[in-house]
N, C-alpha and C positions, 0 to 999 in steps of 0.2 A: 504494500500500500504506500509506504515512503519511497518516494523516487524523486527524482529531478528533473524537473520538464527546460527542458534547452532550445531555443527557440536563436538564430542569428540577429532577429532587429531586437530582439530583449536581449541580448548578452549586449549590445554596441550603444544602447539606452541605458545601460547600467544594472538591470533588473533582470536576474533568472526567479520563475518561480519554481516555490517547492511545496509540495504537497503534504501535508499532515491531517492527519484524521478526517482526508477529504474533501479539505479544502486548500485550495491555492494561495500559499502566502509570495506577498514579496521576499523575494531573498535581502533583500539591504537593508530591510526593517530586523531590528534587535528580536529574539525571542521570547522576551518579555511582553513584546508590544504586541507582537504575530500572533502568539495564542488568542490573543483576547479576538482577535478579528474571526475568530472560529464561535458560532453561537452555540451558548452554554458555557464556554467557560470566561470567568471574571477575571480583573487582576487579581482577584486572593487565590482565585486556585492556580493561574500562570504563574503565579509565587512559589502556591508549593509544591506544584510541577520542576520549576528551577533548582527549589534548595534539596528536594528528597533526590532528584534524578545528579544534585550537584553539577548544573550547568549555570553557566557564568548568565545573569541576565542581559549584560550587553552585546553577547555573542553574536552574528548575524546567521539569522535562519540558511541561509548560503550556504554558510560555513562550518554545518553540526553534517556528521558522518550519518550516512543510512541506520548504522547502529542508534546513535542518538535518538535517533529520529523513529525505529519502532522500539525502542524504551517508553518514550512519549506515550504512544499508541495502547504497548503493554498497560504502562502506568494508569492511563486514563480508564481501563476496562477495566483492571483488575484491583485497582488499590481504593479502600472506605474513607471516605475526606469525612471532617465531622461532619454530622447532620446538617446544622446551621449552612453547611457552605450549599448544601444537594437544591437542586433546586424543583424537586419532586418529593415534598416532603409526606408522609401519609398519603400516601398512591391511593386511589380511588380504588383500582380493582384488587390492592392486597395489601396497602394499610401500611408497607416498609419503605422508607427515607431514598430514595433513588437519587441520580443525578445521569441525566440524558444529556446529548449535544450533539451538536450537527443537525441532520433532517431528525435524525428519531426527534428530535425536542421539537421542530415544527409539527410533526405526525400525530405527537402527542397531545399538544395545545390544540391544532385541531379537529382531534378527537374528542376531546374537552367541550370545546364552544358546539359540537354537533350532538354533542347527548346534552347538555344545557336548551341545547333549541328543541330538541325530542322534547321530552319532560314540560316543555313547557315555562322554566321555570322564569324569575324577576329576570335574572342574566341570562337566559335564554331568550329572552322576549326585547333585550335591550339590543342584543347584536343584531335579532333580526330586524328590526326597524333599522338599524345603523343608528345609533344615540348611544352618547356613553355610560358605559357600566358600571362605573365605581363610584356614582355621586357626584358628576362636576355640572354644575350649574350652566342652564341650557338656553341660559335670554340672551345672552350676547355671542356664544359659540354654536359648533353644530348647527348652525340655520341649515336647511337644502337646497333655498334659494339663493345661496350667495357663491359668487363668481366673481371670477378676478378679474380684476379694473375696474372696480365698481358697477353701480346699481342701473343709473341711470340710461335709456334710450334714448338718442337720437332720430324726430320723427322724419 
């Protein structure tokens, strides 16, 4: 899964990218900064991706060996972050602290807002009209009518 995609107008621009857990990172971005551009993980867990796998955080993603690179991989499926960091905590279908990323975490959200719209429920009922779900106040935002450049017509 870790490989180096090579490409001649991206080596001569500066940029090879490299792939990690399925996503295309730039090579001349640090590895600090590249994880986080992978959805699901935050800077705390690219943290402690760095310090458990003991890779330098200014290192460039370019420049970590295929090894490094399915460590990463390894580490992300196989290794318990605390709870607090998972960002599936109390899983709906078995109750245990998970932590998705990449598609499975889009697949899963998803799945989520589509059994909320089944059910019927307050937040199912809010997505499907398209109105926000968490309480934010609806007289000046969320119109349906508003379009950019403003309102008015010229007859």
């Amino acid at each position: 899964m870790a490989e180096h995609k090579n490409n001649n107008k991206q080596q001569e621009k500066g940029y090879e990218l490299v792939r990690v857990l399925g996503k295309d990172i730039i090579g001349s971005k640090s590895i600090f900064a590249g994880l986080t551009k992978i959805k699901g993980i935050s800077w705390s867990i690219a943290n402690i991706i760095c310090k458990s796998l003991k890779i330098d955080k200014k290192t460039k993603v370019a420049d970590l060996s295929d090894e490094q690179l399915k460590n990463i991989e390894t580490f992300m499926t196989t290794t318990n972050f605390p709870s607090f960091l998972k960002n599936r905590q109390k899983d709906f279908d078995n109750g245990e602290d998970l932590h998705y990323y990449g598609s499975d975490l889009s697949l899963k959200t998803e799945f989520d807002i589509k059994r909320l719209k089944k059910i019927k429920s307050y937040k199912g009922v809010r997505h499907t009209a398209k109105l926000p779900v968490r309480g934010q106040r609806t007289k000046a935002n969320f119109r349906p009518n508003k379009k950019k450049g403003g309102g008015i017509k010229k007859a």
